[in-house]
C-alpha positions in Angstrom: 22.1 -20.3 5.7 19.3 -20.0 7.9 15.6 -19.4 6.7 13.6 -17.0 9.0 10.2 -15.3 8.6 10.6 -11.6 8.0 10.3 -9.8 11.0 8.7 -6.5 10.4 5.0 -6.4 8.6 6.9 -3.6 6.5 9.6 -2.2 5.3 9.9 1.6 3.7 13.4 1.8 1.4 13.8 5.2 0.9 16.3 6.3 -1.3 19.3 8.5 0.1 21.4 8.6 -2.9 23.4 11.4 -4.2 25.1 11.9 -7.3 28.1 14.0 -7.2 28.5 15.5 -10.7 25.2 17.6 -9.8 22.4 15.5 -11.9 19.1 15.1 -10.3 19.0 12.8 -7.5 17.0 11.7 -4.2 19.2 13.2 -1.6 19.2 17.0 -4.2 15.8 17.8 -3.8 14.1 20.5 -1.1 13.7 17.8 1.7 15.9 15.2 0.5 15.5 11.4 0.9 18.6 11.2 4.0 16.1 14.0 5.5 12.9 12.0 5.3 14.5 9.0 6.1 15.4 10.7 9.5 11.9 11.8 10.0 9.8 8.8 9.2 12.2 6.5 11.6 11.2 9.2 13.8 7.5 9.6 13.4 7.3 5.6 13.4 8.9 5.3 16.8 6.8 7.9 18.0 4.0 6.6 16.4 4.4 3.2 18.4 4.9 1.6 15.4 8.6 0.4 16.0 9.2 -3.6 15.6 6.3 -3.8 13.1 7.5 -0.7 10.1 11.0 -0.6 9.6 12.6 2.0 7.8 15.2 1.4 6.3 18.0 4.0 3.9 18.3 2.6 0.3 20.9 3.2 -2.7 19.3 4.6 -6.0 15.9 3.3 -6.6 16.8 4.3 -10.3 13.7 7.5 -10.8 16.4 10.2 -9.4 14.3 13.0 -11.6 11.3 12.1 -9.3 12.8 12.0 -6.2 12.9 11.8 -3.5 11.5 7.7 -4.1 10.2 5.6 -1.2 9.1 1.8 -1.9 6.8 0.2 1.0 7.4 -3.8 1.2 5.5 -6.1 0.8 3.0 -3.9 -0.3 4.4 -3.1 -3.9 3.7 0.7 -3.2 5.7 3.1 -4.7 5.9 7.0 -3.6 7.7 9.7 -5.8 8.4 13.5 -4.7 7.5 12.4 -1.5 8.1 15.6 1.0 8.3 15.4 5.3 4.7 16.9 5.0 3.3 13.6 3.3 4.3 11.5 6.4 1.3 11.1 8.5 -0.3 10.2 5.2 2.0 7.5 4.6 1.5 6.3 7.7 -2.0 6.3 7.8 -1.9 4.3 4.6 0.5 1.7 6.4 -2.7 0.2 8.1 -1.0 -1.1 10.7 -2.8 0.1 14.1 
């Protein structure tokens, strides 16, 4: 095994999980979590943010009902019904510039 530092200031999980019997999950909602997953790689890169935020997809994050979920590492921050028109606020809460 070989120990590295991390190498991204932060990581987004978002959750992208679906359930198939039809109970409430991330990926069921309006703009669901494989949706803003998309977008925030997307506004990252544009943002010239790429190599320091990585977003990555996540299984279930285990609040389907409030979903869709994103967690930001290391920060401890947790987002619920997050929607693609609360991105630039999550990344202007990143305070990376």
């Amino acid at each position: 095994m070989e120990r590295k530092k991390i190498p991204y200031q932060k990581t987004i999980f978002v959750c992208v999980n679906k359930r198939e019997d039809g109970r409430p999950s991330c990926a069921h909602s309006l703009e669901g979590g494989s949706e803003l997953c998309k977008a925030l790689k997307e506004s990252v890169k544009a943002a010239g943010l790429k190599g320091k935020i990585r977003v990555a997809s996540s299984g279930c994050l285990d609040l389907c009902a409030q979903g869709p979920n994103l967690f930001i590492y290391p920060d401890g921050v947790w987002k619920s019904r997050v929607g693609l028109a609360d991105i630039p606020q999550i990344l202007s809460e990143l305070g990376i510039c």
